[in-house]
mmCIF file of the N, C-alpha and C atoms, coordinates in Angstrom:
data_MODEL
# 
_entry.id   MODEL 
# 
loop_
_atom_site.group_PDB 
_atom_site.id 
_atom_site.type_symbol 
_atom_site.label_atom_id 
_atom_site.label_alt_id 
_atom_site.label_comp_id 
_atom_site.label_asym_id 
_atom_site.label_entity_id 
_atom_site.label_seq_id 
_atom_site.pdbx_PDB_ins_code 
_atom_site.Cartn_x 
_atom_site.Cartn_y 
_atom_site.Cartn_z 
_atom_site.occupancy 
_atom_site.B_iso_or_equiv 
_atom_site.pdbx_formal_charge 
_atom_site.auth_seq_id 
_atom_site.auth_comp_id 
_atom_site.auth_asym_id 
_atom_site.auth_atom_id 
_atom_site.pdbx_PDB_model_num 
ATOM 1   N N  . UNK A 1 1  ? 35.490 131.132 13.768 1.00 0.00 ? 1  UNK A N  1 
ATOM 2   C CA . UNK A 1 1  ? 35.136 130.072 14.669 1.00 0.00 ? 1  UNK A CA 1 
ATOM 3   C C  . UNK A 1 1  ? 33.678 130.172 15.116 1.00 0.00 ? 1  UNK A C  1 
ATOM 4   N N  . UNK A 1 2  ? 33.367 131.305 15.167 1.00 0.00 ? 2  UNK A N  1 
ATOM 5   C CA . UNK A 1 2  ? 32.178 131.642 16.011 1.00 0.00 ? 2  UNK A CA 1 
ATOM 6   C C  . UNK A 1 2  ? 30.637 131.364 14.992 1.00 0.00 ? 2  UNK A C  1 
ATOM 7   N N  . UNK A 1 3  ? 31.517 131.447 13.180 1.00 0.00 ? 3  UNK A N  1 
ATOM 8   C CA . UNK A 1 3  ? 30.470 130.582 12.470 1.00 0.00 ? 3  UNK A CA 1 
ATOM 9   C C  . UNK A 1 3  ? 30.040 129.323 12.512 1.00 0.00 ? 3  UNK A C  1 
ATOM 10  N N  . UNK A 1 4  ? 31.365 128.108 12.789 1.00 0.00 ? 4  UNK A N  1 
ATOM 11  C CA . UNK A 1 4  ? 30.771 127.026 13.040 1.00 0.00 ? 4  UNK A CA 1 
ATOM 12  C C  . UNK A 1 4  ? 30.002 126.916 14.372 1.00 0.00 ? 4  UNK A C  1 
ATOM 13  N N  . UNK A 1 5  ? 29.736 127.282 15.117 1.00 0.00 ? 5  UNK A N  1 
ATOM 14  C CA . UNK A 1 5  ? 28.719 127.371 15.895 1.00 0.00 ? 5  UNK A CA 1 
ATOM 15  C C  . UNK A 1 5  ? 27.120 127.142 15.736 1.00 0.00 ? 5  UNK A C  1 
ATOM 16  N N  . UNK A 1 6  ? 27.160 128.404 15.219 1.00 0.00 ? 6  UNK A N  1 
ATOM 17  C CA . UNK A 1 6  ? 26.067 128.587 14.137 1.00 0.00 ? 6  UNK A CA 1 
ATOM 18  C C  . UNK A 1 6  ? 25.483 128.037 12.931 1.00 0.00 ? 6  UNK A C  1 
ATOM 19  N N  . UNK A 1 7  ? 26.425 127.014 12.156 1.00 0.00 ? 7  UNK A N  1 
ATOM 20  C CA . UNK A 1 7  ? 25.854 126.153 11.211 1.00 0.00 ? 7  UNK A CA 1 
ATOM 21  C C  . UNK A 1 7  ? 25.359 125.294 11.269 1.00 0.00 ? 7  UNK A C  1 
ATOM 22  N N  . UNK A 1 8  ? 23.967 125.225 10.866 1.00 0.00 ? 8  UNK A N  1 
ATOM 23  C CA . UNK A 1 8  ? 23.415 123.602 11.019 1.00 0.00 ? 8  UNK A CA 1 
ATOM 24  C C  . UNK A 1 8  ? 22.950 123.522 9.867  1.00 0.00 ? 8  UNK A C  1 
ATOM 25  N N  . UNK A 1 9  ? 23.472 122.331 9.982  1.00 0.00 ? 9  UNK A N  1 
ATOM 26  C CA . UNK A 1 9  ? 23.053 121.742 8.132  1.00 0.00 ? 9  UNK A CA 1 
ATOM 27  C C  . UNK A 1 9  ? 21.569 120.860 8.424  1.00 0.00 ? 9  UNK A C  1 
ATOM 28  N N  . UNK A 1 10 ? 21.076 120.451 7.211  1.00 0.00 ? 10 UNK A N  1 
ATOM 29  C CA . UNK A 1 10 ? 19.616 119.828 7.700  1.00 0.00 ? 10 UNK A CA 1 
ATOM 30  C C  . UNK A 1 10 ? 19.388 118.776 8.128  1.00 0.00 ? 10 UNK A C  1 
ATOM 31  N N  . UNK A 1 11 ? 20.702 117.688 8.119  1.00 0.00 ? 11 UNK A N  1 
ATOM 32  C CA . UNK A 1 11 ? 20.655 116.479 9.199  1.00 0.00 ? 11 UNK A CA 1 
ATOM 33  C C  . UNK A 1 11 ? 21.093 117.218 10.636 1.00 0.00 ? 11 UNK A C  1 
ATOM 34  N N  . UNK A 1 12 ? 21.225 117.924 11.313 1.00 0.00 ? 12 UNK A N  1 
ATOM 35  C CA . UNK A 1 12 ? 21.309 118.814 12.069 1.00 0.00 ? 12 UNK A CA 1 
ATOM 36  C C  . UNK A 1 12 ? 20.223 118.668 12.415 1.00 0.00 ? 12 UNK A C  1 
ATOM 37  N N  . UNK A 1 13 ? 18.995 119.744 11.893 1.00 0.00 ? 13 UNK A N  1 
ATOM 38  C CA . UNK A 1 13 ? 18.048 120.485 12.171 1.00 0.00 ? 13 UNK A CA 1 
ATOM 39  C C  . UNK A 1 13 ? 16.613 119.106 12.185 1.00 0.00 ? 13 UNK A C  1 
ATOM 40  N N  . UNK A 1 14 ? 17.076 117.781 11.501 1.00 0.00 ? 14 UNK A N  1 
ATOM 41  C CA . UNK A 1 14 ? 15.961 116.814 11.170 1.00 0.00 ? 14 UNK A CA 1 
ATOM 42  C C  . UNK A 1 14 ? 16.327 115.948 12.769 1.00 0.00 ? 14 UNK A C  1 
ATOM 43  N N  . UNK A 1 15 ? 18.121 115.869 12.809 1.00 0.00 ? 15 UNK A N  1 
ATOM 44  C CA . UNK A 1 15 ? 18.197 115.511 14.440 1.00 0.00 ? 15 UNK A CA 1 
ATOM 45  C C  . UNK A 1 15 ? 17.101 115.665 15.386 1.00 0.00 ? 15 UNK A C  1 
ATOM 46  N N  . UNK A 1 16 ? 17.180 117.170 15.445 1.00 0.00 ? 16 UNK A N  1 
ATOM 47  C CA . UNK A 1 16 ? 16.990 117.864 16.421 1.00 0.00 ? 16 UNK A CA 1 
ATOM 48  C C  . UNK A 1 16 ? 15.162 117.560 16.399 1.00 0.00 ? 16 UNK A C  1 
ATOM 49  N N  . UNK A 1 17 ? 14.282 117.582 15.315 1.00 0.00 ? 17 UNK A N  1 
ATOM 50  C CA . UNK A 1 17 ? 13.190 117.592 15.141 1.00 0.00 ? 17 UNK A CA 1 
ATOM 51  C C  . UNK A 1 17 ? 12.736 116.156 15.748 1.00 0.00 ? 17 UNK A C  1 
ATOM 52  N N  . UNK A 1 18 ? 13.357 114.967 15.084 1.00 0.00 ? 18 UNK A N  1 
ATOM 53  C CA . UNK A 1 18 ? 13.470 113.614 15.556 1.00 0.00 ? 18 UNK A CA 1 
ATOM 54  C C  . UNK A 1 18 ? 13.361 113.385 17.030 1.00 0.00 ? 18 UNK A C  1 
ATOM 55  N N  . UNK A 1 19 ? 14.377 114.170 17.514 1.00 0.00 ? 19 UNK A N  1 
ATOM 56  C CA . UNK A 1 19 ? 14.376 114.836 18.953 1.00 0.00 ? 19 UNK A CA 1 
ATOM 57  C C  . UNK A 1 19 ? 12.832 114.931 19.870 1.00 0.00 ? 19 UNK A C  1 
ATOM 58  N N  . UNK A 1 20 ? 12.713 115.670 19.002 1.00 0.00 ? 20 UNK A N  1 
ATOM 59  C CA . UNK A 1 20 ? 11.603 116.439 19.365 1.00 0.00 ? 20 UNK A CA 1 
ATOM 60  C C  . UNK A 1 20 ? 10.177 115.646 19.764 1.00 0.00 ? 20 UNK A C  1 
ATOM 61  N N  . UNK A 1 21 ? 10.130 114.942 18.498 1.00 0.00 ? 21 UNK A N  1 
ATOM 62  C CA . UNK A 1 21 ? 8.685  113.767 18.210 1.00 0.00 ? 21 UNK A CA 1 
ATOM 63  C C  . UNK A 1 21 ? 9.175  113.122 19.365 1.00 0.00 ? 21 UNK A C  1 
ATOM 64  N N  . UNK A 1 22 ? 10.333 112.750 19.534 1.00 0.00 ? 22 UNK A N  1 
ATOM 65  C CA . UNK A 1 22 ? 10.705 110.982 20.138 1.00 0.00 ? 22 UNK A CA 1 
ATOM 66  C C  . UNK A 1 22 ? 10.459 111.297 21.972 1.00 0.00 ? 22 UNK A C  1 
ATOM 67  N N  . UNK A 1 23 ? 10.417 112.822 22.060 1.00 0.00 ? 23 UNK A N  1 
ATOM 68  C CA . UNK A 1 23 ? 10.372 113.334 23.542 1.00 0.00 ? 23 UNK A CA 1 
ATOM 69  C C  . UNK A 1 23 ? 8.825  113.175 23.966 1.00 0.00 ? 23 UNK A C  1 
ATOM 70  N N  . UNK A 1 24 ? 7.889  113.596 22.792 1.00 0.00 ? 24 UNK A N  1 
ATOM 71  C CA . UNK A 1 24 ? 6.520  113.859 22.691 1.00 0.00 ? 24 UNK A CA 1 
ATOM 72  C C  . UNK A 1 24 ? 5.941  112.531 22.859 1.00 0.00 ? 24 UNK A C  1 
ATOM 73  N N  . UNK A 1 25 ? 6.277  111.529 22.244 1.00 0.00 ? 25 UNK A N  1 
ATOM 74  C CA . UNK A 1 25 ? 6.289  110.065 22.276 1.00 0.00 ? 25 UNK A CA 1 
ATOM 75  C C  . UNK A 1 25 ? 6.104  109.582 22.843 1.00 0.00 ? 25 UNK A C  1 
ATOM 76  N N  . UNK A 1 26 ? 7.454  109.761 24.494 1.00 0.00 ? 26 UNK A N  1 
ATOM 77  C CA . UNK A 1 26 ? 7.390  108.900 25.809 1.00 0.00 ? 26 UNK A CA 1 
ATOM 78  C C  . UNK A 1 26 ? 7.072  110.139 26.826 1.00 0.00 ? 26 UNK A C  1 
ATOM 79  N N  . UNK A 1 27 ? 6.244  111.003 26.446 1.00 0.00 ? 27 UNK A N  1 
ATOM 80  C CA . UNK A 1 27 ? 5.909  111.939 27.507 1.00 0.00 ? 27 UNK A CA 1 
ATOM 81  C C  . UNK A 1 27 ? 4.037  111.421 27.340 1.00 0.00 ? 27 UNK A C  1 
ATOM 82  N N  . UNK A 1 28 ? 3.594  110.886 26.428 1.00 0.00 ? 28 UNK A N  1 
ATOM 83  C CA . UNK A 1 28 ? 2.327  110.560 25.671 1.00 0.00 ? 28 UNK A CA 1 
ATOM 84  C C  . UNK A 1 28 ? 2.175  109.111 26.381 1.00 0.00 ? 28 UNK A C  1 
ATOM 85  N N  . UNK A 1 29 ? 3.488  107.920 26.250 1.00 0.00 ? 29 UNK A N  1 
ATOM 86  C CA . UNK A 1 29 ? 3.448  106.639 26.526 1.00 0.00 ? 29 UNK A CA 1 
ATOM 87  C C  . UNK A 1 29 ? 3.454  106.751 27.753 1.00 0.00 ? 29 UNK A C  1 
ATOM 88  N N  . UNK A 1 30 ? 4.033  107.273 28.676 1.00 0.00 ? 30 UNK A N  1 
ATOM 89  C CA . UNK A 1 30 ? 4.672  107.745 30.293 1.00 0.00 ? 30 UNK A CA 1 
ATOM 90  C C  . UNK A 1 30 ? 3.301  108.106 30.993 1.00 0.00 ? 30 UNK A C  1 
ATOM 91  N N  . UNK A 1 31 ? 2.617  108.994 29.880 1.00 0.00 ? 31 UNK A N  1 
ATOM 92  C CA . UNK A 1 31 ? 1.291  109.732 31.552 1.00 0.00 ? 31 UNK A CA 1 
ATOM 93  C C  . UNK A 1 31 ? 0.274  109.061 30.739 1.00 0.00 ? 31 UNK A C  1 
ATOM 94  N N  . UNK A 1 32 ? -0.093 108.310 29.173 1.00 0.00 ? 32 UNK A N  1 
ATOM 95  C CA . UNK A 1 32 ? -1.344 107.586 29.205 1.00 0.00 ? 32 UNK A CA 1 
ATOM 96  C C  . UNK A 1 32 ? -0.968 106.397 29.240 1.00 0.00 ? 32 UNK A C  1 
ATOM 97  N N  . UNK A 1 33 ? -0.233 105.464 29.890 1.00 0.00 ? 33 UNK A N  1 
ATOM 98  C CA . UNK A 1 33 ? 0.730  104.089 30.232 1.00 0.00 ? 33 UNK A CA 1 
ATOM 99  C C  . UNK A 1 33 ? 0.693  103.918 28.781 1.00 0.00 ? 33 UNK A C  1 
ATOM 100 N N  . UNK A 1 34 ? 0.211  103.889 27.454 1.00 0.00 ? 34 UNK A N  1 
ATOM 101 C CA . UNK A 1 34 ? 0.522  103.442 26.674 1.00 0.00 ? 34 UNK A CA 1 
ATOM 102 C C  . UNK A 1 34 ? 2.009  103.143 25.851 1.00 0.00 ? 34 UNK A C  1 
ATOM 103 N N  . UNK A 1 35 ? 2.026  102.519 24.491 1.00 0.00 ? 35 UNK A N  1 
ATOM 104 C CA . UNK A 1 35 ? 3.346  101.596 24.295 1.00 0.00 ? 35 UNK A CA 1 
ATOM 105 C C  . UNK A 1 35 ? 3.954  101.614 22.333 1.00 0.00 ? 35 UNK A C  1 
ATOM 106 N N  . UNK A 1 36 ? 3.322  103.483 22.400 1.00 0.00 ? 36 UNK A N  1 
ATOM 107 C CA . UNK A 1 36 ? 3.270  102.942 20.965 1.00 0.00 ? 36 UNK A CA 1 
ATOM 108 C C  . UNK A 1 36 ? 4.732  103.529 20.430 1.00 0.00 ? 36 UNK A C  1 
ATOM 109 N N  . UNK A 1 37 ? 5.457  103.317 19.583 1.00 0.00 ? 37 UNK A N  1 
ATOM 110 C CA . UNK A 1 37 ? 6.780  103.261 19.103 1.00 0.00 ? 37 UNK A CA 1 
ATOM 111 C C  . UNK A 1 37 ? 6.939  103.910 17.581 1.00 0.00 ? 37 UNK A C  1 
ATOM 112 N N  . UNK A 1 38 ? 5.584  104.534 17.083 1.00 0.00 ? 38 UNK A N  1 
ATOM 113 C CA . UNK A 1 38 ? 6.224  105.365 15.804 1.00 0.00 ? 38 UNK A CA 1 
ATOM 114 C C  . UNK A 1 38 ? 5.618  107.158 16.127 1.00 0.00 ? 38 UNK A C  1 
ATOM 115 N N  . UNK A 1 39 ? 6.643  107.750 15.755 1.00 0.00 ? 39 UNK A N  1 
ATOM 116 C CA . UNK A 1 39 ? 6.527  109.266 15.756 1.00 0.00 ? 39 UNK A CA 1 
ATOM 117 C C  . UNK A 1 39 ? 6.843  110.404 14.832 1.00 0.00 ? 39 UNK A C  1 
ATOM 118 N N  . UNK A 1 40 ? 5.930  109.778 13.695 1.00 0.00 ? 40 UNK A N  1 
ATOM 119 C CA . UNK A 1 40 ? 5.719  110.510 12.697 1.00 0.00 ? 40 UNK A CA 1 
ATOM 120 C C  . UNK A 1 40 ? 5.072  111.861 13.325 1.00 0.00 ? 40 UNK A C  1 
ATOM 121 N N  . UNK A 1 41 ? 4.920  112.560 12.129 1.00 0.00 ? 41 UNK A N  1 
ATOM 122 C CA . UNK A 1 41 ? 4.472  114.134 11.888 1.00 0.00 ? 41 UNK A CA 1 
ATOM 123 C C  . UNK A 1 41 ? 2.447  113.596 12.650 1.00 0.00 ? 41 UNK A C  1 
ATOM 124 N N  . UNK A 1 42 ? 2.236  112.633 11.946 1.00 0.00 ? 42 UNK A N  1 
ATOM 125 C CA . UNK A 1 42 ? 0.269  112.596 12.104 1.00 0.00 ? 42 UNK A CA 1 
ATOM 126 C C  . UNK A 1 42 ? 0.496  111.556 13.250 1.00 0.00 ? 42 UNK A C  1 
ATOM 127 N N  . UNK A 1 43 ? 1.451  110.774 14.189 1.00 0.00 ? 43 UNK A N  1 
ATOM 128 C CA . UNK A 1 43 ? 1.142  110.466 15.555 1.00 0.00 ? 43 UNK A CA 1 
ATOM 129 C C  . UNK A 1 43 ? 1.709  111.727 16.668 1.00 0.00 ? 43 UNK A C  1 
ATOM 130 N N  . UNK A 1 44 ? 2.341  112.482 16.312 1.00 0.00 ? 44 UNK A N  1 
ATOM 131 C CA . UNK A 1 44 ? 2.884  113.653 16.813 1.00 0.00 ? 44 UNK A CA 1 
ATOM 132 C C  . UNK A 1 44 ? 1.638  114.501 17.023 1.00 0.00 ? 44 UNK A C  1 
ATOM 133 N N  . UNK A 1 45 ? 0.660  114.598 16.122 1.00 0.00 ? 45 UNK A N  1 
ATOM 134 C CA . UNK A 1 45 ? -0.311 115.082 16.413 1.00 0.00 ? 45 UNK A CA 1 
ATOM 135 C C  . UNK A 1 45 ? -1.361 114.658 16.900 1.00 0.00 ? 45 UNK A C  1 
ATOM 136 N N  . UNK A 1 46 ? -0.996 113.319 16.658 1.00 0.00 ? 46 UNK A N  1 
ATOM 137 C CA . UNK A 1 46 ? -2.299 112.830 17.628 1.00 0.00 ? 46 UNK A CA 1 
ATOM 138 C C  . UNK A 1 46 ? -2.390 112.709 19.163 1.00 0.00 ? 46 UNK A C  1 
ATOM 139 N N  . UNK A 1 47 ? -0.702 112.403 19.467 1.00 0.00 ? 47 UNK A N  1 
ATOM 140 C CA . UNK A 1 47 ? -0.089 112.719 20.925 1.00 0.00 ? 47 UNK A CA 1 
ATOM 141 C C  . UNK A 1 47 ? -0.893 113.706 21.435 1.00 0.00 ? 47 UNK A C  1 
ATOM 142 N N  . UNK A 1 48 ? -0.301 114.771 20.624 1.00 0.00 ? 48 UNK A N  1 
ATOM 143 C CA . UNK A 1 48 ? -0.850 115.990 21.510 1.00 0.00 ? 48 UNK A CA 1 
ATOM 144 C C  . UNK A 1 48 ? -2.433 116.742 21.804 1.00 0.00 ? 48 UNK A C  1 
ATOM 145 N N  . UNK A 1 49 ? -2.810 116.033 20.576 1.00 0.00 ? 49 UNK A N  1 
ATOM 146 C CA . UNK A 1 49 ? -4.484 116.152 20.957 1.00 0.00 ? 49 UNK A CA 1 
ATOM 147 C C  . UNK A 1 49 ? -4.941 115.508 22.206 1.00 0.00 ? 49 UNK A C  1 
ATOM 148 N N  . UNK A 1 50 ? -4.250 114.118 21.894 1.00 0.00 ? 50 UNK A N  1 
ATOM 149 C CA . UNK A 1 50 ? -4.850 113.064 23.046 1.00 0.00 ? 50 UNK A CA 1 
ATOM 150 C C  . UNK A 1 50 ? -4.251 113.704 24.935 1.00 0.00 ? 50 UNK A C  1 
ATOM 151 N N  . UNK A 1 51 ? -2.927 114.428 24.652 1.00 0.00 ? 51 UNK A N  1 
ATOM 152 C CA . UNK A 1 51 ? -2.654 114.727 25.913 1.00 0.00 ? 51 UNK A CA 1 
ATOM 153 C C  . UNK A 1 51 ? -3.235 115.832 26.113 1.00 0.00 ? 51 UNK A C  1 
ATOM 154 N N  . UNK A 1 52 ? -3.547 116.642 25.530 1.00 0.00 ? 52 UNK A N  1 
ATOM 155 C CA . UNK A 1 52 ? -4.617 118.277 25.582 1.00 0.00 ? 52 UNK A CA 1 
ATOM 156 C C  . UNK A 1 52 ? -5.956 118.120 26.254 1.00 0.00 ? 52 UNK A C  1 
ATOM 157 N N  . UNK A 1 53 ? -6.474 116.638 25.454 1.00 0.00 ? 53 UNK A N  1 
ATOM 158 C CA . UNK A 1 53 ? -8.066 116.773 26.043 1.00 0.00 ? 53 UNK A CA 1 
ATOM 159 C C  . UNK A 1 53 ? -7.827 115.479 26.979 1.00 0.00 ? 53 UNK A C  1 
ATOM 160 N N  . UNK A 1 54 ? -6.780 115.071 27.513 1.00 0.00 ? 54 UNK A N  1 
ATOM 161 C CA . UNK A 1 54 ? -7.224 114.497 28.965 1.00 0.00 ? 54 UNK A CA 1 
ATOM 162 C C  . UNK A 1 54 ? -6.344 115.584 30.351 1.00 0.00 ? 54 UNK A C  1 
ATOM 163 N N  . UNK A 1 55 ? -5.763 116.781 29.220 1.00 0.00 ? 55 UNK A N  1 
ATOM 164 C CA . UNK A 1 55 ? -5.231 117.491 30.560 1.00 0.00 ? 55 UNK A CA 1 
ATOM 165 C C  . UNK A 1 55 ? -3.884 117.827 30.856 1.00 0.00 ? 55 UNK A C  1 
ATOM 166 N N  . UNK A 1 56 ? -3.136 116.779 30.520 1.00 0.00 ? 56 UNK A N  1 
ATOM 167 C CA . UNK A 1 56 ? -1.543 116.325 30.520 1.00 0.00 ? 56 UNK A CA 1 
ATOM 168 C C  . UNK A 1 56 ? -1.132 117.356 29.672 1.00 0.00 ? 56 UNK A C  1 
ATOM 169 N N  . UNK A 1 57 ? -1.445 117.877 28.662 1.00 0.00 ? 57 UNK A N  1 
ATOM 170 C CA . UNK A 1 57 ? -0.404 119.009 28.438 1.00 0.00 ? 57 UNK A CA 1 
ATOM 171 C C  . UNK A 1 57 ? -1.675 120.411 28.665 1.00 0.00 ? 57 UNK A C  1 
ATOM 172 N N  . UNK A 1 58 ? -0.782 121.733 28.633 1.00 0.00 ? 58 UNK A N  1 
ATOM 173 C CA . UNK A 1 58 ? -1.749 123.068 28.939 1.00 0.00 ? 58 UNK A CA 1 
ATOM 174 C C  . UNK A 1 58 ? -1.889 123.303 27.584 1.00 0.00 ? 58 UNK A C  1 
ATOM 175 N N  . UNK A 1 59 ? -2.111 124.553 27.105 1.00 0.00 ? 59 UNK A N  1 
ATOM 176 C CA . UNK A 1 59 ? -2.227 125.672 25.949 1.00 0.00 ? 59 UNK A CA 1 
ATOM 177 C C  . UNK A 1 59 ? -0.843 125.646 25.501 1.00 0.00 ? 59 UNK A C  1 
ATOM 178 N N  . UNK A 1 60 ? -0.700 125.966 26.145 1.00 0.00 ? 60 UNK A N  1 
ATOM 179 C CA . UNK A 1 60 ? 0.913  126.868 25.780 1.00 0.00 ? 60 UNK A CA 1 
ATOM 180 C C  . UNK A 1 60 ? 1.711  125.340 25.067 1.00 0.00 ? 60 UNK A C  1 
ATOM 181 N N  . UNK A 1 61 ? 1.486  124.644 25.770 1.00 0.00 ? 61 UNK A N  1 
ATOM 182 C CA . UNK A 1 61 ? 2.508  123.126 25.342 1.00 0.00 ? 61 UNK A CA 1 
ATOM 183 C C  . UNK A 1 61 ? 2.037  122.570 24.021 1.00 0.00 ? 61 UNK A C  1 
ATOM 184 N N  . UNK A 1 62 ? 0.664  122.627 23.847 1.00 0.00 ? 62 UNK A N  1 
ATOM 185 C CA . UNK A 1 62 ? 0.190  122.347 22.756 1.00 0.00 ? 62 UNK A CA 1 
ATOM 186 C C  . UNK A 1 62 ? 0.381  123.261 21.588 1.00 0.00 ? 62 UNK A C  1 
ATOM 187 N N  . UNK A 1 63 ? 0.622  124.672 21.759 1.00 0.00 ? 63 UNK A N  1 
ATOM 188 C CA . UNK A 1 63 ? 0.679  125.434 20.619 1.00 0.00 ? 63 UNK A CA 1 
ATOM 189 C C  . UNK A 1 63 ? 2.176  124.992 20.192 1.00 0.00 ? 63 UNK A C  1 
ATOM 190 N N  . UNK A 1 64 ? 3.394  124.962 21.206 1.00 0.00 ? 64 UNK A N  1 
ATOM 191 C CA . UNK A 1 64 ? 4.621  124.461 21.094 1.00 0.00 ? 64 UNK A CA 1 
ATOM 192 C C  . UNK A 1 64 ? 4.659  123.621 20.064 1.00 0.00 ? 64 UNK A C  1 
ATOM 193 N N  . UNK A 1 65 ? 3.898  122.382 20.524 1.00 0.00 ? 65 UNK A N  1 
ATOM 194 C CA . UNK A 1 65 ? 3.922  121.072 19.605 1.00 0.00 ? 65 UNK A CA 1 
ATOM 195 C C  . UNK A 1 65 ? 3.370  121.285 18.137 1.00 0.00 ? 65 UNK A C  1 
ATOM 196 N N  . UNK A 1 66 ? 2.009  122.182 18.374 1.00 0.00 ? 66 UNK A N  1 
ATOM 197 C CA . UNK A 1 66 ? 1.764  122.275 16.870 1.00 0.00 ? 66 UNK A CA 1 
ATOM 198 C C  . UNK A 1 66 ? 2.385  123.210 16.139 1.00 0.00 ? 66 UNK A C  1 
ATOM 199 N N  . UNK A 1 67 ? 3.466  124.015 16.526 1.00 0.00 ? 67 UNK A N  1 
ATOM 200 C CA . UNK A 1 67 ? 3.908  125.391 15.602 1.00 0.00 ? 67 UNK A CA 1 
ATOM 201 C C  . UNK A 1 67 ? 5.118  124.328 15.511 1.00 0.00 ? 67 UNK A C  1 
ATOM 202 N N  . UNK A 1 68 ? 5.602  123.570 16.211 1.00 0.00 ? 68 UNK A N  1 
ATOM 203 C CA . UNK A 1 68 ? 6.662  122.658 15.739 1.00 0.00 ? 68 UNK A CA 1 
ATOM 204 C C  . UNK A 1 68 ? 6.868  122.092 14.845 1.00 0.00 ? 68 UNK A C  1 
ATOM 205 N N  . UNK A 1 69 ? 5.143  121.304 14.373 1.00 0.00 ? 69 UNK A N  1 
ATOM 206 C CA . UNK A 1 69 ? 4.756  120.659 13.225 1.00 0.00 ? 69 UNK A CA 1 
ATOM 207 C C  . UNK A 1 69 ? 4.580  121.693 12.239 1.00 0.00 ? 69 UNK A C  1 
# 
């Protein structure tokens, strides 16, 4: 029992990543009012540049985001 726990298959793990962008997304749209709606891998990164150098995210949040990618 205690294996299915532990299994994640890769629609699982692409969930969870999807997850991830779509959080980065409206945390990006939320503190620069902006309205944008795709969260690929290269707006994922642009999020986080753009929230790094106005402040909105620290170090630590940004390394998060990019070791994510």
């Amino acid at each position: 029992m205690s294996n299915q726990k532990n299994h994640l298959s890769v629609s699982d793990v692409r969930k969870q990543y999807t997850s991830f962008f779509e959080r980065v997304m409206v945390l990006y749209n939320l503190t620069l009012s902006k309205k944008e709606k795709d969260h690929n891998v290269e707006d994922v990164k642009r999020f986080a540049k753009e929230l790094y150098e106005t402040g909105r995210i620290d170090d630590y949040d940004k390394k998060v985001i990019k070791e994510a990618l």
